[in-house]
C-alpha positions in Angstrom: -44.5 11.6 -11.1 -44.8 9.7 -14.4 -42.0 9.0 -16.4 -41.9 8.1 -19.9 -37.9 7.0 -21.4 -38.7 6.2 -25.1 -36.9 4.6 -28.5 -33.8 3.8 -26.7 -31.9 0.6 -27.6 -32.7 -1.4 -24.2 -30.0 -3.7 -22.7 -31.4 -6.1 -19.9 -31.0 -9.8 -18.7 -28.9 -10.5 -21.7 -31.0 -9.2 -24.9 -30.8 -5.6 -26.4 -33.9 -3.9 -28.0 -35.6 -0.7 -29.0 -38.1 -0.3 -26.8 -39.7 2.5 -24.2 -39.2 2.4 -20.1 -42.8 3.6 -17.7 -41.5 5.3 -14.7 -44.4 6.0 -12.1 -42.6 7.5 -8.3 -39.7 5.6 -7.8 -40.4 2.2 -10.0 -40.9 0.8 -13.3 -44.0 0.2 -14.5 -43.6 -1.0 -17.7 -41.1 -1.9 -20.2 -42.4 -1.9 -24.0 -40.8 -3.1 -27.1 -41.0 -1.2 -29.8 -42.9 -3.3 -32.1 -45.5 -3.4 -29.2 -48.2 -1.3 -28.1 -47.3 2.4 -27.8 -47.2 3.8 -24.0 -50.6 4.9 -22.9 -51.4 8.1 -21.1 -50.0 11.2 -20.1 -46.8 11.7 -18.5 -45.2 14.7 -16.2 -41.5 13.9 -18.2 -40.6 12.3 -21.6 -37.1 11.3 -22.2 -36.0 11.1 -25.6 -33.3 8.4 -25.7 -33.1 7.9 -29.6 -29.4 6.5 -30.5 -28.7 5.9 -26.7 -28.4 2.6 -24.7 -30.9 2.6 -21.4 -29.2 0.3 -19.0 -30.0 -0.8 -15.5 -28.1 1.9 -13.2 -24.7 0.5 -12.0 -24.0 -1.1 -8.6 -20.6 -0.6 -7.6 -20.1 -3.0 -4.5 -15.8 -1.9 -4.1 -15.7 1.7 -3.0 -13.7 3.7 -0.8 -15.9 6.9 0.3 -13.3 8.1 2.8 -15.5 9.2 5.4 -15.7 9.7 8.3 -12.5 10.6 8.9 -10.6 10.7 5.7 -12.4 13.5 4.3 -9.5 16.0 2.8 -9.5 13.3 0.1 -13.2 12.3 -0.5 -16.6 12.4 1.4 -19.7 10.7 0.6 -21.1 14.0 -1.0 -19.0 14.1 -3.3 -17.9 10.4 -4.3 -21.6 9.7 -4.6 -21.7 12.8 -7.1 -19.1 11.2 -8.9 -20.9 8.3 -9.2 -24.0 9.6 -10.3 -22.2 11.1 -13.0 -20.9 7.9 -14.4 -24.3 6.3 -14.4 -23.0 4.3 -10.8 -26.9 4.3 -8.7 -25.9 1.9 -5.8 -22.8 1.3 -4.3 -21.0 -0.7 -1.0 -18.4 1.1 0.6 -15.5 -0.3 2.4 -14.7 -0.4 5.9 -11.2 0.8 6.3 -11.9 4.3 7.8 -11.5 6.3 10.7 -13.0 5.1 12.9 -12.7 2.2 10.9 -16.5 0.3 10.7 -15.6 -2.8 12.8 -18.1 -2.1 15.5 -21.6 -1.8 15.4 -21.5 2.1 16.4 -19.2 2.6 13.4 -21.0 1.2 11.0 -24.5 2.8 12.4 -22.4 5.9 11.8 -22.0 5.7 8.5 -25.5 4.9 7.5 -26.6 8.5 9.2 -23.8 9.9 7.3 -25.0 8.4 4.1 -28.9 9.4 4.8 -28.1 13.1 4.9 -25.4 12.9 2.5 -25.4 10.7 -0.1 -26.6 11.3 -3.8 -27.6 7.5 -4.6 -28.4 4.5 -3.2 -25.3 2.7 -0.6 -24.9 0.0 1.9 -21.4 -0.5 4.0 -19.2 -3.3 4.8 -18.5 -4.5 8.0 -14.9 -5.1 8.4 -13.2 -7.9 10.3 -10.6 -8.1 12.9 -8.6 -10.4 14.8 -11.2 -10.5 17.8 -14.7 -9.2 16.4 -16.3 -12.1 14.7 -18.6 -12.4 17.9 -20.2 -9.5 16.5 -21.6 -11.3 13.0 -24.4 -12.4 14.8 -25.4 -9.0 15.9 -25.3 -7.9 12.1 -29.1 -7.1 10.4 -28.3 -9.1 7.6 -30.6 -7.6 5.2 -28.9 -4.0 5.8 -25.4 -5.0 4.5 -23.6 -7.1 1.6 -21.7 -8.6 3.7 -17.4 -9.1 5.6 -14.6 -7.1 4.5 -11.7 -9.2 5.1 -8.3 -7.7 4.8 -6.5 -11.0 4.7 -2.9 -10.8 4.6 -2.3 -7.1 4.0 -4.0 -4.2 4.5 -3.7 -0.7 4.4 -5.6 0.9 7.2 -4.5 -1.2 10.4 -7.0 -3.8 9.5 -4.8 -7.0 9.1 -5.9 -10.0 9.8 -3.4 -12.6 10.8 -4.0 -14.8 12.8 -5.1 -18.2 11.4 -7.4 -19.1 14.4 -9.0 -16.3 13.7 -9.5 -16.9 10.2 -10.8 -20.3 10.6 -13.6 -18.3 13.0 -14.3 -15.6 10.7 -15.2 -18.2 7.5 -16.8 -20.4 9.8 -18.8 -17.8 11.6 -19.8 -15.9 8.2 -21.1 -19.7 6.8 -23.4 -19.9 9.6 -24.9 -16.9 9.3 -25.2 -16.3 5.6 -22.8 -14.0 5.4 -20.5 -13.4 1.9 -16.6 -12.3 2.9 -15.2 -10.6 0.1 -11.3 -10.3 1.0 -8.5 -8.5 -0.2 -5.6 -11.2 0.0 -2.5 -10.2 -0.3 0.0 -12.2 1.8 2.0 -9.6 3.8 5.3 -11.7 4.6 5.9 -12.5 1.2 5.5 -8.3 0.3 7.8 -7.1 3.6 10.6 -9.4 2.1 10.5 -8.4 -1.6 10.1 -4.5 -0.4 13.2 -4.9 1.8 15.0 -6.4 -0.8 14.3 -4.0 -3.2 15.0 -1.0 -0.4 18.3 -3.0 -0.3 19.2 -2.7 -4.1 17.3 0.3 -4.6 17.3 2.7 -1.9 14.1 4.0 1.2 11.7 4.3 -2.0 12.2 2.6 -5.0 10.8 2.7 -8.5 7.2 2.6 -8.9 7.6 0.4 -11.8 9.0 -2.2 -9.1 5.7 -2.3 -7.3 4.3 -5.5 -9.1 7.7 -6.9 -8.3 7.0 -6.1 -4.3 3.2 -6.8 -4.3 4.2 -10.0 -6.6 2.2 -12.9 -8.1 3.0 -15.3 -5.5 2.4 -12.4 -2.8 -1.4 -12.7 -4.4 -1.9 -16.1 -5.0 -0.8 -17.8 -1.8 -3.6 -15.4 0.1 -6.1 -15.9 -2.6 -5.4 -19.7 -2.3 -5.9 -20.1 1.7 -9.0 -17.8 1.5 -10.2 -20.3 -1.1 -9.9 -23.0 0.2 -11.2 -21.7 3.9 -14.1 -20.9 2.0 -14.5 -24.2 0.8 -14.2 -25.7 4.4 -17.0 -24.2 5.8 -19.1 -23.9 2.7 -19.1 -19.8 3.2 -19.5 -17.6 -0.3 -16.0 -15.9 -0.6 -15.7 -12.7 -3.6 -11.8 -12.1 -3.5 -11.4 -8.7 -4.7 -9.6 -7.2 -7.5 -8.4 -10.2 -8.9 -4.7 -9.0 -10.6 -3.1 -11.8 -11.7 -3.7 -14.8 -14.7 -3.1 -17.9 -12.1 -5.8 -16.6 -9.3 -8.1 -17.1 -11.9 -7.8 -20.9 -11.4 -9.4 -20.4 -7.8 -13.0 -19.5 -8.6 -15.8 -22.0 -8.5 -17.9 -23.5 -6.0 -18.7 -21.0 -3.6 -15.7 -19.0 -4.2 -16.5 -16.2 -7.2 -13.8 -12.9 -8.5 -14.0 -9.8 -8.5 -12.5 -7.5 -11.6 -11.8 -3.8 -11.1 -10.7 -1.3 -13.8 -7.0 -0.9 -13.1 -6.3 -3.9 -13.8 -8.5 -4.6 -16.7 -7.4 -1.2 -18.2 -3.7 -0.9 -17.4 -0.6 -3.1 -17.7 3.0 -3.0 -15.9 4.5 -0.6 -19.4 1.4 2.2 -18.1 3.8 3.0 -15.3 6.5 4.9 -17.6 3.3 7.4 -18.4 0.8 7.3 -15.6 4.0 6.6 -12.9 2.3 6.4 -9.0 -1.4 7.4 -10.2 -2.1 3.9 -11.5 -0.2 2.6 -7.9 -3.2 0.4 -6.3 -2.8 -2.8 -4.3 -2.5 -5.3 -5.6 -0.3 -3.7 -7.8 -1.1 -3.4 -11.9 1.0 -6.7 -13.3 1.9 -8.0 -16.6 0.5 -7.1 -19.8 -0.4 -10.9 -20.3 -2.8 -10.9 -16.2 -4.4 -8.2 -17.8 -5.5 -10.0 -21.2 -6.0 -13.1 -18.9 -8.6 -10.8 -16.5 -10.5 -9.0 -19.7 -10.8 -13.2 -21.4 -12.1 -13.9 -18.2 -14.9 -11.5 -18.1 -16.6 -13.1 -21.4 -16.2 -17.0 -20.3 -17.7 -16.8 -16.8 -14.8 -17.1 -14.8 -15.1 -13.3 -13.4 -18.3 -12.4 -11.6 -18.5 -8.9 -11.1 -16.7 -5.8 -12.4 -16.2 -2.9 -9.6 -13.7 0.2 -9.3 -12.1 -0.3 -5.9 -12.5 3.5 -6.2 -10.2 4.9 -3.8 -9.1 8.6 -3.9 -6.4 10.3 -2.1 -4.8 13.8 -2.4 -2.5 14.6 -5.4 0.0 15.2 -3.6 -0.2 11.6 -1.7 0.6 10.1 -4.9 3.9 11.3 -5.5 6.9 9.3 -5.0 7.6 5.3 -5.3 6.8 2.1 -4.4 7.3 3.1 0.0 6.1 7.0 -0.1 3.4 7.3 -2.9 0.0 6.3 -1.4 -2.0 3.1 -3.6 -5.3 3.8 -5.0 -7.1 6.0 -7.8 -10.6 7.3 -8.2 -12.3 5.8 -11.1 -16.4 5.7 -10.4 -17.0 8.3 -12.6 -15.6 6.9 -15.6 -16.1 3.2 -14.8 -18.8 2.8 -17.3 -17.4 4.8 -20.0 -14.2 3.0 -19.9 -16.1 -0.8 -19.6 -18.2 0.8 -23.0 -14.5 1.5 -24.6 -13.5 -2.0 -23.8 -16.8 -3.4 -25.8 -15.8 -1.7 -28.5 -12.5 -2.9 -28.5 -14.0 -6.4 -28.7 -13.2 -7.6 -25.3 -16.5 -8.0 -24.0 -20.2 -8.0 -25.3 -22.3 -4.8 -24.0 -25.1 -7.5 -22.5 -22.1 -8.8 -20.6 -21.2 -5.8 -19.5 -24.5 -5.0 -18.0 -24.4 -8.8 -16.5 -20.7 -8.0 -14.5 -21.2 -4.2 -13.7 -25.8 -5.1 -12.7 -26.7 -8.1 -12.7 -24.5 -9.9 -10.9 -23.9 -7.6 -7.7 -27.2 -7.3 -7.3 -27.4 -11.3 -7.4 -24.3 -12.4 -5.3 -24.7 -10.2 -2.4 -29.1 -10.4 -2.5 -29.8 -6.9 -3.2 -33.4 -6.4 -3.4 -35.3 -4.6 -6.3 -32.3 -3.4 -7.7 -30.0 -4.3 -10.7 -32.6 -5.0 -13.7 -34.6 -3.2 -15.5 -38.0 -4.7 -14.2 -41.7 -3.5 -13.9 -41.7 -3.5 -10.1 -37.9 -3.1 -9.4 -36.6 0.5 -8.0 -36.4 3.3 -11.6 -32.6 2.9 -11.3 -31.4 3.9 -14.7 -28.3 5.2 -16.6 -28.5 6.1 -20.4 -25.3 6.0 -22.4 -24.3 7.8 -25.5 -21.3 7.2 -27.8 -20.2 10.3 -28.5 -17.0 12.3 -29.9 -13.9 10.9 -28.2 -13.0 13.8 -25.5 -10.8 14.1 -22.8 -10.5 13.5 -18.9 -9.5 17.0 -18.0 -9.6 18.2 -14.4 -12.5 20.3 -15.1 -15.2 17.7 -15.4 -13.9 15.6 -12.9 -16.4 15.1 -10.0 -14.3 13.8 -7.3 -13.3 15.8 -4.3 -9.4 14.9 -5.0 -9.7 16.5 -8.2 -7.2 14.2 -10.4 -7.7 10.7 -12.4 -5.4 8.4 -13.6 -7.3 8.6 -17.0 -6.6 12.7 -17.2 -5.4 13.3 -21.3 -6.9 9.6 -22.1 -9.8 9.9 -24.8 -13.1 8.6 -23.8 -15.4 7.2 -26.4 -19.3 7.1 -24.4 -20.8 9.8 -21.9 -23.3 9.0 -19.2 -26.1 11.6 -20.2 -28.9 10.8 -18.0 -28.8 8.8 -14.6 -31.9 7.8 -12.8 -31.4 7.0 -8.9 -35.2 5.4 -7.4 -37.5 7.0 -10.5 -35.7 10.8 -10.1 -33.6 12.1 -13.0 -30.4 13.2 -11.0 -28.1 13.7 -14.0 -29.9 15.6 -17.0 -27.1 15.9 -19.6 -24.4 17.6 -17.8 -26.8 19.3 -15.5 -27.0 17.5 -11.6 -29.5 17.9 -9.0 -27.4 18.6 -5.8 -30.6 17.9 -3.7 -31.2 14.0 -5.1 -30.8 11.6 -2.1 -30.4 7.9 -2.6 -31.2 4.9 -0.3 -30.5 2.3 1.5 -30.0 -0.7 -0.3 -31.7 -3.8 1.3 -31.0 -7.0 1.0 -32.3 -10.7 0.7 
């Protein structure tokens, strides 16, 4: 089938221009500026995208699928929906599930999952233990992105703690090629501000006392060993959801950041209105670690911009910092929100694309994906800034049915996604039979 996306504004690789997109099957053919030749030929679809951005489809390589398992709060049906919907056309999914993917027949379970199930393209972590790093080498490295390392806290049973263990996991993941991206939190430091605070406070205190228990200090002193592990053995370490303004210090060498959209968008004052929906670990912090993540995103230090998407039941979110289950679901609007953040002046739209496109398809080698290339996969979202409207539970694709951004005003609306050359999202109107990929990698 031959696709033709014409006059949009065209963001790629760091320039925007008018310009038309060739589709032919699942690739691009061509890409055409506008004071170029005119496409040639006849073509089966023609997109109109006049006033809209066409950007390369988003690769989200932090997400929480939930299944197997899990699935009263997500499955992959419907988070991949969700995605599809905000324009996300690839994503990596965590391994903290039930079973959780730490073996070999886990994680070979979730690709058969994902083959009859999910909407776009996706890949899984495998996850780390205490005792499993002899299975690295067993790993088909051009199947996955890479370790999950819960390093110092977890939820999920999937702690990490032992430092000879460490030292094997960084040393066995250098010699095999093989990125760690870790969530470092340091869980001694957390147990004795939450028992203090249980002290002073009673069995569940305050949620606004969360970045108080998952502290600064509770952050940086993981981030800090995992740093500087990585920078024993030479291994490429992502630390996740960077949250606070001194862990940005750490990146460099082979050691790059991860930024997600809690803490870009919210601050430690959103907890008197949002309360436990915006509860994640690490916790939301100070007003001034979020304006130190969003500076971060334009000079370089930041890499890549994910969700850490991660949706439970409504009714798992009620209560403080001990009862009220951490994490939100935010794939869907992820785009729209990063859009809102360009116009607020934090960021440049071509550096948008370069965090949220670009760059997780460079770090972790995915093949064929993240431009907008003649030869790459026709992975494609198209944006529109439109009247400011509201997250209200009826558009909202995710299988838990809430978001922490319900009554906020969104400026931009995904109205067409692309997933390998098919149109899956045709303003408003999804194609439940769409099937994504496997992503492959270098």
């Amino acid at each position: 089938m031959n696709i033709l996306i014409e006059h949009g504004r065209i963001v790629n690789e760091g320039r925007t221009f008018e310009g038309s997109v060739v589709i032919e099957d699942d690739r691009i053919t061509d890409i055409i500026e506008e004071n170029q030749q005119q496409p040639r030929g006849t073509f089966d679809q023609v997109v109109d995208a006049t006033g809209a951005f066409v950007l390369p489809g988003v690769i989200d390589t932090h997400v929480h699928f939930r299944e197997p398992g899990l699935t009263d709060k997500a499955d992959i049906e419907s988070e991949s929906r969700a995605a599809a919907y905000g324009g996300v056309t690839s994503y990596c999914e965590m391994p903290n599930t039930v079973p959780q993917t730490t073996t070999l027949e886990a994680l070979d379970e979730k690709y058969q999952l994902a083959a009859g199930k999910s909407h776009v393209n996706y890949s899984f972590f495998f996850g780390a233990t205490n005792d499993n790093y002899t299975l690295f080498a067993h790993l088909d490295r051009h199947r996955i992105p890479g370790i999950k390392l819960f390093m110092g806290s977890s939820t999920g049973n999937m702690l990490v703690d032992r430092y000879g263990a460490l030292l094997k996991i960084f040393e066995t993941a250098a010699k095999l090629d093989l990125p760690i991206m870790a969530h470092c939190e340091d869980t001694e430091i957390i147990n004795r501000n939450m028992a203090e605070m249980k002290k002073a406070y009673g069995d569940d205190p305050d949620i606004m006392l969360h970045p108080l228990i998952r502290s600064e200090e509770a952050c940086y002193e993981s981030s800090a060993l995992a740093a500087q592990l990585a920078r024993t053995y030479g291994t490429h370490l992502h630390i996740a959801h960077i949250s606070t303004a001194r862990e940005l210090e750490l990146g460099g060498d082979t050691v790059t950041l991860e930024a997600v959209l809690a803490h870009l968008l919210f601050c430690s004052a959103d907890y008197g209105r949002k309360g436990a929906l915006i509860k994640c670990n690490p916790a939301v912090k100070r007003a001034d670690d979020r304006d130190a993540l969003r500076l971060a995103l334009a000079d370089g230090r930041i890499s890549t911009i994910a969700t850490d998407h991660a949706p439970h039941l409504l009714s798992q979110k009620q209560g403080g910092c001990a009862r009220a289950a951490s994490g939100m679901p935010m794939v869907q609007f992820s785009l729209p929100v990063m859009l809102g953040l360009v116009d607020d002046g934090v960021l440049s739209l071509e550096r948008t694309i370069e965090l949220m496109c670009h760059q997780p398809a460079r770090l972790f080698g995915i093949q064929e994906r993240g431009f907008l290339r003649p030869g790459y996969k026709a992975d494609i979202a198209i944006v529109r800034a439109v009247e400011p409207y509201a997250v209200t539970p009826d558009i909202i694709q995710s299988k838990c049915g809430w978001s922490p951004l319900e009554s906020d005003l969104l400026h931009w609306r995904v109205s067409h996604t692309f997933c390998n050359g098919r149109l899956i999202l045709n303003n408003g109107r999804f194609d439940a039979t769409s099937q994504g990929e496997e992503l492959r990698f270098r």
